[in-house]
PDB file of N, H, CA, C and O in Angstrom:
ATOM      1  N   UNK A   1      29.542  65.066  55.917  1.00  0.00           N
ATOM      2  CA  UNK A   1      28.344  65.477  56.607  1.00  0.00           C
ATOM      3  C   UNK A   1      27.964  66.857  56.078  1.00  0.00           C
ATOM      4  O   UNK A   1      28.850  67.639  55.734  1.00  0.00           O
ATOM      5  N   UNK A   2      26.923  67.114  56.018  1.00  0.00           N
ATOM      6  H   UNK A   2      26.204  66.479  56.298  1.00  0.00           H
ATOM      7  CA  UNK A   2      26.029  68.356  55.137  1.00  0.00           C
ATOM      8  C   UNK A   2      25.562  69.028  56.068  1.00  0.00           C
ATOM      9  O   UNK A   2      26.199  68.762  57.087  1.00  0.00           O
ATOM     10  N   UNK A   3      24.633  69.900  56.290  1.00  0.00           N
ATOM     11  H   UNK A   3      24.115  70.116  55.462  1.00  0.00           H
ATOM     12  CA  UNK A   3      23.720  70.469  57.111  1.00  0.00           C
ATOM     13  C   UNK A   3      23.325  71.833  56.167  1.00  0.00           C
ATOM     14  O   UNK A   3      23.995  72.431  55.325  1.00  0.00           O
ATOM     15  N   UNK A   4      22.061  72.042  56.631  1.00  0.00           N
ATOM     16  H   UNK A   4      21.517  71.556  57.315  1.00  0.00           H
ATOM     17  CA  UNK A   4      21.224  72.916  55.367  1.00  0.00           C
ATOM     18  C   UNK A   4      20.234  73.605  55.828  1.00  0.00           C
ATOM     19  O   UNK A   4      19.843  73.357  56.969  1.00  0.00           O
ATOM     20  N   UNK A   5      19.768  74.357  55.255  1.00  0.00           N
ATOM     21  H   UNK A   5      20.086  74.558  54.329  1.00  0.00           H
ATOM     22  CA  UNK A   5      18.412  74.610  55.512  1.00  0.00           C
ATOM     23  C   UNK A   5      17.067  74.129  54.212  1.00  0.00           C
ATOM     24  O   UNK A   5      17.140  73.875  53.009  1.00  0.00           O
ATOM     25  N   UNK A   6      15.661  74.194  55.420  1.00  0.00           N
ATOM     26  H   UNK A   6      15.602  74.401  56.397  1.00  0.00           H
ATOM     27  CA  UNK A   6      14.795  73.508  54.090  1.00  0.00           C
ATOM     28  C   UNK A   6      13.594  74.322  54.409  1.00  0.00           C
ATOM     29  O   UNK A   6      13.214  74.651  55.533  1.00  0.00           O
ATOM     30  N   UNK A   7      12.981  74.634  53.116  1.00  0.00           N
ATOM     31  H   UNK A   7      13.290  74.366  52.203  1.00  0.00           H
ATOM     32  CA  UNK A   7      11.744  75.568  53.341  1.00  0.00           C
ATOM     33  C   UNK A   7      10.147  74.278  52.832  1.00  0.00           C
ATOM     34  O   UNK A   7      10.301  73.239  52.190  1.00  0.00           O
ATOM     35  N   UNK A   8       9.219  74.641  53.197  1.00  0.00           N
ATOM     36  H   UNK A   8       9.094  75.485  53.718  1.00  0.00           H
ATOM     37  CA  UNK A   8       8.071  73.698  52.290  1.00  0.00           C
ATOM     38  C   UNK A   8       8.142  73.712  51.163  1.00  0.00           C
ATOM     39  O   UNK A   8       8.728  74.577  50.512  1.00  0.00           O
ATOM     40  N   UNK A   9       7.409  72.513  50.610  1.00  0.00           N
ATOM     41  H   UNK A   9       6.933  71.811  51.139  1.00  0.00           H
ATOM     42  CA  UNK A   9       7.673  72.704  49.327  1.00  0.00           C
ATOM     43  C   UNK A   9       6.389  73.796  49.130  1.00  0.00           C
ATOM     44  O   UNK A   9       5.582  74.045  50.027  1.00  0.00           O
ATOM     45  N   UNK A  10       6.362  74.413  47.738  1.00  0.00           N
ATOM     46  H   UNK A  10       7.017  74.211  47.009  1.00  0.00           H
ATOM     47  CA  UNK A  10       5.699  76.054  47.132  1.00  0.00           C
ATOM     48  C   UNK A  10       6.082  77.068  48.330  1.00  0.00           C
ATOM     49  O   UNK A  10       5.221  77.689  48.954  1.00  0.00           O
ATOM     50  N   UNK A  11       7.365  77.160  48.563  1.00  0.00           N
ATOM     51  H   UNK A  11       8.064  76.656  48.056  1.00  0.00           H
ATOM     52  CA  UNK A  11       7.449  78.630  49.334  1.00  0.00           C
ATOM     53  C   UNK A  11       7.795  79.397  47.822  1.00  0.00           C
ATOM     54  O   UNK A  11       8.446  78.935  46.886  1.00  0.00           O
ATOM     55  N   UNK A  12       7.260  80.459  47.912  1.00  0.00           N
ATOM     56  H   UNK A  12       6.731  80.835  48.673  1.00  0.00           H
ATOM     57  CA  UNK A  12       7.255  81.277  47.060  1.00  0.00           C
ATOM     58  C   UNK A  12       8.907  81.726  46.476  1.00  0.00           C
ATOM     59  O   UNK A  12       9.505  82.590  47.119  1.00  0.00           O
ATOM     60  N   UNK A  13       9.476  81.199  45.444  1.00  0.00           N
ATOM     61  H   UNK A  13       8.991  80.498  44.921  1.00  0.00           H
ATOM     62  CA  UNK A  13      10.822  81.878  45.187  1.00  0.00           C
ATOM     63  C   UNK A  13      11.409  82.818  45.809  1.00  0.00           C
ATOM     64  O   UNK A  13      12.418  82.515  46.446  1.00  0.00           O
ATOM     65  N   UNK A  14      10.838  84.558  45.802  1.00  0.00           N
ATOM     66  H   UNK A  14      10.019  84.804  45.284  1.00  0.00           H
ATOM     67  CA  UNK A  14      11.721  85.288  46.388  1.00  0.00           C
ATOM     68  C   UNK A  14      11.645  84.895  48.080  1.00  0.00           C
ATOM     69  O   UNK A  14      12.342  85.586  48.823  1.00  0.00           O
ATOM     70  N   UNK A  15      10.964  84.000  48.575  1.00  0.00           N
ATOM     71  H   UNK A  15      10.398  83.438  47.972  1.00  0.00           H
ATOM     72  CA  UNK A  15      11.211  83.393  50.000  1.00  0.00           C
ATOM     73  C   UNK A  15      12.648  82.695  49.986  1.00  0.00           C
ATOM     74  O   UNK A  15      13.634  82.936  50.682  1.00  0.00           O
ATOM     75  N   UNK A  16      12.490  81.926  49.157  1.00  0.00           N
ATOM     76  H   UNK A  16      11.689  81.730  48.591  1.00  0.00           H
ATOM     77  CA  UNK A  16      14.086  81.209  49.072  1.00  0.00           C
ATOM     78  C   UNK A  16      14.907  82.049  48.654  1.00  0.00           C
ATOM     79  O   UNK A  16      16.046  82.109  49.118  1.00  0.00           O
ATOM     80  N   UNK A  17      14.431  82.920  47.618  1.00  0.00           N
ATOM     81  H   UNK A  17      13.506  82.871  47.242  1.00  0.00           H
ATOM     82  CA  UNK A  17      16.199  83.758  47.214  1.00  0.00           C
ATOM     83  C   UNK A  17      16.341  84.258  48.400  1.00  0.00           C
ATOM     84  O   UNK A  17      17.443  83.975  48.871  1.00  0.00           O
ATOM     85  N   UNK A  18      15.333  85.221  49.447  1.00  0.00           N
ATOM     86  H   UNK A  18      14.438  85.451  49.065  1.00  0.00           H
ATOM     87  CA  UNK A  18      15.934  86.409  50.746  1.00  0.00           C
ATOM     88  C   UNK A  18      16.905  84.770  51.511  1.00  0.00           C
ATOM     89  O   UNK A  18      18.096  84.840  51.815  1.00  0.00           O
ATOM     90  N   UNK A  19      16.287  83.805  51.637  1.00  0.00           N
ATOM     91  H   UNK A  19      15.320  83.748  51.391  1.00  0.00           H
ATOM     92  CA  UNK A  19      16.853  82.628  52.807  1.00  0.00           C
ATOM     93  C   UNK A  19      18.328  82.296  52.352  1.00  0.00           C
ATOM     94  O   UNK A  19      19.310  82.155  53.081  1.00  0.00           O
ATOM     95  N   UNK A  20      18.263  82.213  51.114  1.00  0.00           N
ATOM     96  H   UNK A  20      17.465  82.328  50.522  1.00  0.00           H
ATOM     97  CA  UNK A  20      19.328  81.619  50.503  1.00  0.00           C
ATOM     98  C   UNK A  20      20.692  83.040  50.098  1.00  0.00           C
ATOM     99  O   UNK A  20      21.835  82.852  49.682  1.00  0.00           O
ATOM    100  N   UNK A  21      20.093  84.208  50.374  1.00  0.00           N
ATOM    101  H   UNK A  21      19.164  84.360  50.711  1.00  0.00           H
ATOM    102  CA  UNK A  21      21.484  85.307  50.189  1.00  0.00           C
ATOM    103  C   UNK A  21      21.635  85.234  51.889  1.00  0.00           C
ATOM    104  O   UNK A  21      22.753  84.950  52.316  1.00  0.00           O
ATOM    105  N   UNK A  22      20.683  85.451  52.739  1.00  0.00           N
ATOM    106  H   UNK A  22      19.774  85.682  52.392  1.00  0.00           H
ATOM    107  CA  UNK A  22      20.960  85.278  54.236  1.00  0.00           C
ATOM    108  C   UNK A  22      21.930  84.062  54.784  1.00  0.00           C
ATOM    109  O   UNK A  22      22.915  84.299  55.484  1.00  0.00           O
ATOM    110  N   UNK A  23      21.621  83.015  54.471  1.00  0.00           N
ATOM    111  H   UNK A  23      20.820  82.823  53.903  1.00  0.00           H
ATOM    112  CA  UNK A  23      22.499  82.073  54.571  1.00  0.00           C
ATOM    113  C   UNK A  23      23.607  82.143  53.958  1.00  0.00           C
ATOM    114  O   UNK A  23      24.420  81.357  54.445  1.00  0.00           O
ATOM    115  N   UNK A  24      24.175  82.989  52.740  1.00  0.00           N
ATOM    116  H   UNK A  24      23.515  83.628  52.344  1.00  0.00           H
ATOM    117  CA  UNK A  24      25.310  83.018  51.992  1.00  0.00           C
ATOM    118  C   UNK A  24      26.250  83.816  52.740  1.00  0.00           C
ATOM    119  O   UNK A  24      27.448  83.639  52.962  1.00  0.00           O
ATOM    120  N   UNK A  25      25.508  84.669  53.059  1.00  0.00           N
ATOM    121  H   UNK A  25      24.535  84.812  52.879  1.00  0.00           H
ATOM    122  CA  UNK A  25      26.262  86.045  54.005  1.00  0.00           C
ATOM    123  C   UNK A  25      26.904  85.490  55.188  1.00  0.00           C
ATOM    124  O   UNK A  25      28.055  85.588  55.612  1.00  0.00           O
ATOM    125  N   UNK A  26      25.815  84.849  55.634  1.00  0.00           N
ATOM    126  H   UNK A  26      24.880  84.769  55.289  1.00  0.00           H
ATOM    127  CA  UNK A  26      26.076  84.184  57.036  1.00  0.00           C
ATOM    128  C   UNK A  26      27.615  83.165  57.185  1.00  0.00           C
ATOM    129  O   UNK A  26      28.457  83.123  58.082  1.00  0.00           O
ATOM    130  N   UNK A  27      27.505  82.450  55.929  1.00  0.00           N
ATOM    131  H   UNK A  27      26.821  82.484  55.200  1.00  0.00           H
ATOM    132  CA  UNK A  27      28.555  81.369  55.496  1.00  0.00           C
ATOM    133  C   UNK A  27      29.899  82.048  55.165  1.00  0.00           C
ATOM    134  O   UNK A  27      31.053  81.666  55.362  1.00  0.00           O
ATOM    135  N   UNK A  28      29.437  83.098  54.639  1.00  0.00           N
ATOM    136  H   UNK A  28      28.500  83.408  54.478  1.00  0.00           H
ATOM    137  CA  UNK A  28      30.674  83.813  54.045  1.00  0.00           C
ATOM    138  C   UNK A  28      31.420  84.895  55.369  1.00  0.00           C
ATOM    139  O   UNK A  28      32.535  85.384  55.192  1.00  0.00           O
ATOM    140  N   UNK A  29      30.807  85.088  56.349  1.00  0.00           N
ATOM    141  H   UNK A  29      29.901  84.691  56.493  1.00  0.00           H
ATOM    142  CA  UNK A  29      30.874  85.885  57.347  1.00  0.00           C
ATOM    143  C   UNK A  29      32.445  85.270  57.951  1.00  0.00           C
ATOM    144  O   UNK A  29      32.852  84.120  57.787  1.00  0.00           O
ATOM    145  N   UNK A  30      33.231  86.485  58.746  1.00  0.00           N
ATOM    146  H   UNK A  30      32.901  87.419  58.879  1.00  0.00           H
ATOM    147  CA  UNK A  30      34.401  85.828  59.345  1.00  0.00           C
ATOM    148  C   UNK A  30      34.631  84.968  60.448  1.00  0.00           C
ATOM    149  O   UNK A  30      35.588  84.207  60.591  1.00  0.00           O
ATOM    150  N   UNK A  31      33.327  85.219  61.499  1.00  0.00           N
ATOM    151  H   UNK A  31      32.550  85.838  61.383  1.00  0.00           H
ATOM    152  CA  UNK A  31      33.036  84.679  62.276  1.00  0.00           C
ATOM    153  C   UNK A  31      32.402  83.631  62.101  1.00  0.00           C
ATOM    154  O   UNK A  31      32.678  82.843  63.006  1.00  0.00           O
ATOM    155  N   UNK A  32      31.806  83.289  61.508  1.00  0.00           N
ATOM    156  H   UNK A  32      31.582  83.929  60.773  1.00  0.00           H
ATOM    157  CA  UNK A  32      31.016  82.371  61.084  1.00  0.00           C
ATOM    158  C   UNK A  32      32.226  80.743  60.294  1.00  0.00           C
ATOM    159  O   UNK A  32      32.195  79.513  60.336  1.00  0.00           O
ATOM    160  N   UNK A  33      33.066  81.773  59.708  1.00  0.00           N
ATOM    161  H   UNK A  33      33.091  82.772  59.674  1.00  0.00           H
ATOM    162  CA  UNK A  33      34.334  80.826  59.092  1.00  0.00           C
ATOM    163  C   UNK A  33      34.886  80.351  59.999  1.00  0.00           C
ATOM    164  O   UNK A  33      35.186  79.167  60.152  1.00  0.00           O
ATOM    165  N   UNK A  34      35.135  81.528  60.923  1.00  0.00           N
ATOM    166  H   UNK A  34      34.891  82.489  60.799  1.00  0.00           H
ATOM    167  CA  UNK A  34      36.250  80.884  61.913  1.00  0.00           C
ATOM    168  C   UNK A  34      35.571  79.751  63.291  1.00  0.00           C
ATOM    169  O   UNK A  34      36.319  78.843  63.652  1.00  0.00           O
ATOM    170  N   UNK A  35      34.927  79.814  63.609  1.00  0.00           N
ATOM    171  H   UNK A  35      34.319  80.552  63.316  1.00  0.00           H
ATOM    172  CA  UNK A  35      33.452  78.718  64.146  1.00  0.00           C
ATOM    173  C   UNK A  35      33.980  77.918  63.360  1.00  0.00           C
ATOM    174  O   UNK A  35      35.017  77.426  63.805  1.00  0.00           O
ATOM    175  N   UNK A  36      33.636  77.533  62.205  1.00  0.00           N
ATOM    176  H   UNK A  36      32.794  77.932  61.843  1.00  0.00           H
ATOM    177  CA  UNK A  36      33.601  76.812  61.295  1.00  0.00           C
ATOM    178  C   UNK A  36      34.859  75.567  61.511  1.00  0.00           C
ATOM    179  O   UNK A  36      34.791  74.338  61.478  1.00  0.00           O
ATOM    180  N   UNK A  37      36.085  76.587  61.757  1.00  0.00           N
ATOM    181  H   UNK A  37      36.139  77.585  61.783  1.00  0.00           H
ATOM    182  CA  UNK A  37      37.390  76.535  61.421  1.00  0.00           C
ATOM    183  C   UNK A  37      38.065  75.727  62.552  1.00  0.00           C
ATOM    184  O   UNK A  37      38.983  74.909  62.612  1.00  0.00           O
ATOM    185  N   UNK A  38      36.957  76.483  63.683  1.00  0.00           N
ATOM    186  H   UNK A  38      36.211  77.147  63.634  1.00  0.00           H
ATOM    187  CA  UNK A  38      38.005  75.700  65.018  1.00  0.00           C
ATOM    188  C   UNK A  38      37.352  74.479  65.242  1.00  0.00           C
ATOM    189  O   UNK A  38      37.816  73.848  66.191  1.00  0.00           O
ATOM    190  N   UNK A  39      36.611  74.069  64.776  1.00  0.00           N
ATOM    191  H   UNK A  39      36.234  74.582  64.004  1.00  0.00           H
ATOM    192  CA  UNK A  39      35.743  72.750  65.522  1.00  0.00           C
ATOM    193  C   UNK A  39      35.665  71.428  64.104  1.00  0.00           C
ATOM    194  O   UNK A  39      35.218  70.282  64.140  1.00  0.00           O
ATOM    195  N   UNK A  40      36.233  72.122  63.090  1.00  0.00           N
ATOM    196  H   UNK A  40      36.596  73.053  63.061  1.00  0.00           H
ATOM    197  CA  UNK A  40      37.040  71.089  61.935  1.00  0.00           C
ATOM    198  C   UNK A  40      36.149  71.122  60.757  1.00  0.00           C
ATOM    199  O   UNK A  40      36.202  70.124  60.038  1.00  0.00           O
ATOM    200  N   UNK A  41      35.329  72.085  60.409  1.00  0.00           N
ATOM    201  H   UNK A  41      35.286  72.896  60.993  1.00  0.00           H
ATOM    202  CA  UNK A  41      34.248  71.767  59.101  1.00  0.00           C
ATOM    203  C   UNK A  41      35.132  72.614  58.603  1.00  0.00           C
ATOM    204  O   UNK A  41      35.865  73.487  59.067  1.00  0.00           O
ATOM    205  N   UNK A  42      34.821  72.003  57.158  1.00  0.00           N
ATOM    206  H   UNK A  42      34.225  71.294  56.780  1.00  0.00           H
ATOM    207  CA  UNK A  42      34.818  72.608  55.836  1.00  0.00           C
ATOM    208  C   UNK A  42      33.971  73.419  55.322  1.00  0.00           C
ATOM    209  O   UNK A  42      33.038  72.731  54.909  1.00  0.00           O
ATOM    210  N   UNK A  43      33.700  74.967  55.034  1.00  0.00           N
ATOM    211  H   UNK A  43      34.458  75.527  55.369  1.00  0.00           H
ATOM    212  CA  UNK A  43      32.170  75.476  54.341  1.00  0.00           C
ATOM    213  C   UNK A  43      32.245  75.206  52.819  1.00  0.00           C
ATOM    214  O   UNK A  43      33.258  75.589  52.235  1.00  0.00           O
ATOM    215  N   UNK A  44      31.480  74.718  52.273  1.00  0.00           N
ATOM    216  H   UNK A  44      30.657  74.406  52.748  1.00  0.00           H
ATOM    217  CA  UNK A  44      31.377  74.627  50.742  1.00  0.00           C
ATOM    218  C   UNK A  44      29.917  75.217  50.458  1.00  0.00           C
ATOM    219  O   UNK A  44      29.335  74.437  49.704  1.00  0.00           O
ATOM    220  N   UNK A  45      29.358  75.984  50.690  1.00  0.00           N
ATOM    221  H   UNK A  45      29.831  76.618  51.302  1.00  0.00           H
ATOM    222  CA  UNK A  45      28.018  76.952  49.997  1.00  0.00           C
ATOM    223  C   UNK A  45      27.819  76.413  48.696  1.00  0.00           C
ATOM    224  O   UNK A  45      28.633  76.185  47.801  1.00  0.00           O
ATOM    225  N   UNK A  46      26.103  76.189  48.779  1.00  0.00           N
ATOM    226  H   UNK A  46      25.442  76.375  49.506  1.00  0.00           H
ATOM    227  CA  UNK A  46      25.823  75.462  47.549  1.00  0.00           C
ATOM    228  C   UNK A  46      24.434  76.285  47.626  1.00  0.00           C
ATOM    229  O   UNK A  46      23.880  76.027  48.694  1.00  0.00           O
ATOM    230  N   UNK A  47      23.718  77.163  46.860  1.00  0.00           N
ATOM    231  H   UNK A  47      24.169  77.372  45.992  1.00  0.00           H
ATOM    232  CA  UNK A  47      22.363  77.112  46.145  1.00  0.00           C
ATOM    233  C   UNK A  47      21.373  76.273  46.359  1.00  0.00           C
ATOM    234  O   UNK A  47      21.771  75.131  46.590  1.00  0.00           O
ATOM    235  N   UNK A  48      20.526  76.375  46.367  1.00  0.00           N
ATOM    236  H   UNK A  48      20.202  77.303  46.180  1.00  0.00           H
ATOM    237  CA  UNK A  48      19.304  75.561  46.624  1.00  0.00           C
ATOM    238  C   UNK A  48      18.984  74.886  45.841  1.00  0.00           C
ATOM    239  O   UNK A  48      18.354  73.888  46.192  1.00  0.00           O
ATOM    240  N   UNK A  49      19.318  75.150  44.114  1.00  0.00           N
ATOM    241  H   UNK A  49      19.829  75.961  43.829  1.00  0.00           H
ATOM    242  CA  UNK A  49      19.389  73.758  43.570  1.00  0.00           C
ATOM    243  C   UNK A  49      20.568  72.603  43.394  1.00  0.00           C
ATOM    244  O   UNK A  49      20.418  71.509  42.852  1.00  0.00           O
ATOM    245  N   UNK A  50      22.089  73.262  44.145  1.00  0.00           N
ATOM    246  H   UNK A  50      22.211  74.151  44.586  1.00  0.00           H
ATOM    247  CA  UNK A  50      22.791  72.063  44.228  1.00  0.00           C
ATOM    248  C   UNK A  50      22.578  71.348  45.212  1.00  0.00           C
ATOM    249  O   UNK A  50      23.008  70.196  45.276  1.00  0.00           O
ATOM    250  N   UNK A  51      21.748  72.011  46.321  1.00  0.00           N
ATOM    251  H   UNK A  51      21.399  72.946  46.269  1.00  0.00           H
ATOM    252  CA  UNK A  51      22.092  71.691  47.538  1.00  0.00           C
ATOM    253  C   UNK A  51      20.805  70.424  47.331  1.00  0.00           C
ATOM    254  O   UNK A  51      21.222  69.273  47.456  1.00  0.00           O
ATOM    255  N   UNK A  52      19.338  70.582  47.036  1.00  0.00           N
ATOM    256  H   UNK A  52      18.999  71.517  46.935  1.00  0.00           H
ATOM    257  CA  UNK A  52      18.419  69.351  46.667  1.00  0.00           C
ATOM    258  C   UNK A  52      19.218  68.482  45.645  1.00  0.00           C
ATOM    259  O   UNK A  52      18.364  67.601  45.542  1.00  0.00           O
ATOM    260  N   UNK A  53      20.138  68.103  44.879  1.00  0.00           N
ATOM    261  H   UNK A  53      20.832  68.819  44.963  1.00  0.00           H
ATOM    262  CA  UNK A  53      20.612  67.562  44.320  1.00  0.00           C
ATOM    263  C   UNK A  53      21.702  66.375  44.981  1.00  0.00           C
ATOM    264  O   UNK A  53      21.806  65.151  44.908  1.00  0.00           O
ATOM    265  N   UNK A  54      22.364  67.379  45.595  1.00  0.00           N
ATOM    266  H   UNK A  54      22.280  68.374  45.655  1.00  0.00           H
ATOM    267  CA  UNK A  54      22.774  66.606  46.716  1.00  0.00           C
ATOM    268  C   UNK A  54      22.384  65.728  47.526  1.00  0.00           C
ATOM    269  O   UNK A  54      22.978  64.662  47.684  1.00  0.00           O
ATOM    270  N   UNK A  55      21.167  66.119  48.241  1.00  0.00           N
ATOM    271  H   UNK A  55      20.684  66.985  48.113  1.00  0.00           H
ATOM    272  CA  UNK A  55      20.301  65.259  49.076  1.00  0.00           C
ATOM    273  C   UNK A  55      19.847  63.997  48.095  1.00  0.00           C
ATOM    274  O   UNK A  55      20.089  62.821  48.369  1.00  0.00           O
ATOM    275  N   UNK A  56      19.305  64.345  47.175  1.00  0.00           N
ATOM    276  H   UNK A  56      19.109  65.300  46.953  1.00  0.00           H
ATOM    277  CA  UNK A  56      18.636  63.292  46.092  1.00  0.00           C
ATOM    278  C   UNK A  56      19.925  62.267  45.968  1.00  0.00           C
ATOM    279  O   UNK A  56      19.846  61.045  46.101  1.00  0.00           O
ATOM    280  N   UNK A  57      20.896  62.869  45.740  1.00  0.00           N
ATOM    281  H   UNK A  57      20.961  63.861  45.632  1.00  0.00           H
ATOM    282  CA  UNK A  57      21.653  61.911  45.028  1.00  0.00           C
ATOM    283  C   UNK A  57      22.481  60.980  46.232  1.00  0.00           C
ATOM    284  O   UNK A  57      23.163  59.980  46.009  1.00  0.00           O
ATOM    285  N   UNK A  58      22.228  61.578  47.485  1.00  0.00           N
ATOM    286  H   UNK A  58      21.675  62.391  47.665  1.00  0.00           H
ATOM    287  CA  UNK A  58      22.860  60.882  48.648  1.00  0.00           C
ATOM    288  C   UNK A  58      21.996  60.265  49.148  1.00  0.00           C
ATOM    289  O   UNK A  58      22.419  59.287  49.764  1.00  0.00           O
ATOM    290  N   UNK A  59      20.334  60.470  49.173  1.00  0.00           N
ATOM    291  H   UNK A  59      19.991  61.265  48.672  1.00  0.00           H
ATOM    292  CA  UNK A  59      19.572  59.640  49.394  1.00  0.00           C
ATOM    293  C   UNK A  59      19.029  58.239  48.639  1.00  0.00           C
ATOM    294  O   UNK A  59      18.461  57.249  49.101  1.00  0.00           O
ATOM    295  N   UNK A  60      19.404  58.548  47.429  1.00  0.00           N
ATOM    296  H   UNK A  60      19.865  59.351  47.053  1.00  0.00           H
ATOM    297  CA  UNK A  60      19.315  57.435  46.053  1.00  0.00           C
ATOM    298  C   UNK A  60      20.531  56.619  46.602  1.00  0.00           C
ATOM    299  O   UNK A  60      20.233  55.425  46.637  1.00  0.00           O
ATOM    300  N   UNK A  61      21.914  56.884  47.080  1.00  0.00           N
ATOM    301  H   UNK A  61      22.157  57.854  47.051  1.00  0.00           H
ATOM    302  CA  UNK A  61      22.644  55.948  47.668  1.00  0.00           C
ATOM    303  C   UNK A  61      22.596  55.250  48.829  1.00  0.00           C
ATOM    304  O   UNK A  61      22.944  54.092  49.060  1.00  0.00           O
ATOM    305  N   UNK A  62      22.210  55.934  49.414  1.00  0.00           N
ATOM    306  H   UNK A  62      21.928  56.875  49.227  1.00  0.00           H
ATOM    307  CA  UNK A  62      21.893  55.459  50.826  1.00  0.00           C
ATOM    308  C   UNK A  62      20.786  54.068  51.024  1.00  0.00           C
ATOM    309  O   UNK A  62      20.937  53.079  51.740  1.00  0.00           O
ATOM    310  N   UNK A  63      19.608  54.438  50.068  1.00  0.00           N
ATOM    311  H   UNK A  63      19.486  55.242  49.486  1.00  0.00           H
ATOM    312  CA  UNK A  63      18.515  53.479  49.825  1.00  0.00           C
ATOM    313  C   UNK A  63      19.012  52.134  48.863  1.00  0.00           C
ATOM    314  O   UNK A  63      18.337  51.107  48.928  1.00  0.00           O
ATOM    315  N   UNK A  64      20.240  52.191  47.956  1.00  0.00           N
ATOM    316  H   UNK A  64      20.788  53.026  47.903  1.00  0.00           H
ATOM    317  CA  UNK A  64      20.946  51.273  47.271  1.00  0.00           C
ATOM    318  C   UNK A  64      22.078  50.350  48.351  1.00  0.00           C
ATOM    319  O   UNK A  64      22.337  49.156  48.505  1.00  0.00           O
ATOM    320  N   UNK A  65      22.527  51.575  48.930  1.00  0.00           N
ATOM    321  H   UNK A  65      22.317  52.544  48.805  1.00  0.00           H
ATOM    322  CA  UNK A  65      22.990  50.217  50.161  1.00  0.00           C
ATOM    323  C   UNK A  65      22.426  49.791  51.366  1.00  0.00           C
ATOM    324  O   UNK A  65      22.844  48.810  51.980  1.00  0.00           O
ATOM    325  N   UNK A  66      21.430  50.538  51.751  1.00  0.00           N
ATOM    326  H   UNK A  66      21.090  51.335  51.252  1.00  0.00           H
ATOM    327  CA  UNK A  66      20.303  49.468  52.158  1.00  0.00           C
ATOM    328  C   UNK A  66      19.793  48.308  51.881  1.00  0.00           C
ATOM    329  O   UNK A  66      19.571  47.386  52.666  1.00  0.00           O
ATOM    330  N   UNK A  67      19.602  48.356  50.734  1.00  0.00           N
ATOM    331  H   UNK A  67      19.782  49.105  50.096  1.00  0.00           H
ATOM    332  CA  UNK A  67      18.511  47.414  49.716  1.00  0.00           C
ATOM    333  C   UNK A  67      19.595  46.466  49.700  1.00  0.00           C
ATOM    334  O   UNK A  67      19.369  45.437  50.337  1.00  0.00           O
ATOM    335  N   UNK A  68      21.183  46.591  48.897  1.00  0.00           N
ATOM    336  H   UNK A  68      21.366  47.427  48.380  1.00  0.00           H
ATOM    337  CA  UNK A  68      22.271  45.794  49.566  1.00  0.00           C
ATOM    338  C   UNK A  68      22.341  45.334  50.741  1.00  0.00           C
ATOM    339  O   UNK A  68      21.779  44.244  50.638  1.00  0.00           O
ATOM    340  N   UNK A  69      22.658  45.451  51.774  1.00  0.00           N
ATOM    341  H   UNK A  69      23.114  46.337  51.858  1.00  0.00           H
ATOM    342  CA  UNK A  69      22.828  45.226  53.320  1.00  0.00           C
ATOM    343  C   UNK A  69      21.442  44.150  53.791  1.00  0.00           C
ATOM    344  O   UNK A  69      21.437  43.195  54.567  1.00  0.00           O
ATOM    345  N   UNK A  70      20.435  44.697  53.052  1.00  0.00           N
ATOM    346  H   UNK A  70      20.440  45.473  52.422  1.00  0.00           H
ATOM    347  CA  UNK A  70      18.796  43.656  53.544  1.00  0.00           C
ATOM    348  C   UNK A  70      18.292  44.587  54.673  1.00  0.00           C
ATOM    349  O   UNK A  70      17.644  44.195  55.644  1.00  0.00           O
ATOM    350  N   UNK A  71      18.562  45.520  54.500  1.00  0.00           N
ATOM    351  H   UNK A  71      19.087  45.839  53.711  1.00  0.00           H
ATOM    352  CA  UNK A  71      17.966  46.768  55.482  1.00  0.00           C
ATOM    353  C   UNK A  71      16.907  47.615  55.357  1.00  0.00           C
ATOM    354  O   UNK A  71      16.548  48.517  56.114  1.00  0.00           O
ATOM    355  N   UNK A  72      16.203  47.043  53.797  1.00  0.00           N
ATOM    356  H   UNK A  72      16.495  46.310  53.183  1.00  0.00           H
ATOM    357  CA  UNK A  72      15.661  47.923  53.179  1.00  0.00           C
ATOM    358  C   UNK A  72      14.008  47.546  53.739  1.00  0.00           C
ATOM    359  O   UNK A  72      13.581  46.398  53.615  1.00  0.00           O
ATOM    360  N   UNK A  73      13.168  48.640  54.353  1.00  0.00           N
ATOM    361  H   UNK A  73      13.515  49.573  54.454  1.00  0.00           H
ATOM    362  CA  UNK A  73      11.954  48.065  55.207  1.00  0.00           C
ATOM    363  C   UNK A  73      11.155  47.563  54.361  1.00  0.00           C
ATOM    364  O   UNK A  73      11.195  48.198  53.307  1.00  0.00           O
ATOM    365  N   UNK A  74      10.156  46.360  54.337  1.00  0.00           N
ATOM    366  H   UNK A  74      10.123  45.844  55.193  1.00  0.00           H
ATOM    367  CA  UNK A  74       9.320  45.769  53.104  1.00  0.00           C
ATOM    368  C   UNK A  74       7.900  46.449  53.310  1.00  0.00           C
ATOM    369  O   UNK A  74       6.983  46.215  52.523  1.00  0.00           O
TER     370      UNK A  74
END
C-alpha cells in the first residue's frame, strides 16, 4: 500500500520541488518515523518522478487483471 501526495497537472515545478522537500523532511522526521513504526508501515520516500511511475505501473496492472477476471467496464 502507497499513499502520496498529488498536485494538478502544470503546477509550476518549483511548486512541486517546495511540496516534495516538505514531504521529505516530514518522512525523514523522528516522529514522523516513529508513527510510522508503531502502527506497522514501512517509509520508502520516492520523488515525484518515481512516485508517478509507480502509480502508472500499478495501474497498468491492476487494469490487466481486471481485463483477466472480466471486470473490466465495456
Amino acid at each position: 500500500m502507497w499513499r502520496g501526495l498529488a498536485a494538478p497537472a502544470g503546477t509550476p515545478p518549483e511548486v512541486i520541488a517546495t511540496l516534495e522537500e516538505a514531504a521529505r523532511k516530514a518522512a525523514e522526521s523522528p516522529e514522523f518515523r516513529k508513527a510510522a513504526n508503531d502502527i506497522g508501515f514501512e517509509i520508502d520516500f520516492a520523488d515525484h518522478e518515481a512516485f508517478g511511475q509507480l502509480i502508472a505501473r500499478d495501474d497498468a496492472m491492476i487494469a490487466r487483471m481486471m481485463e483477466e477476471l472480466g471486470l473490466k467496464k465495456q
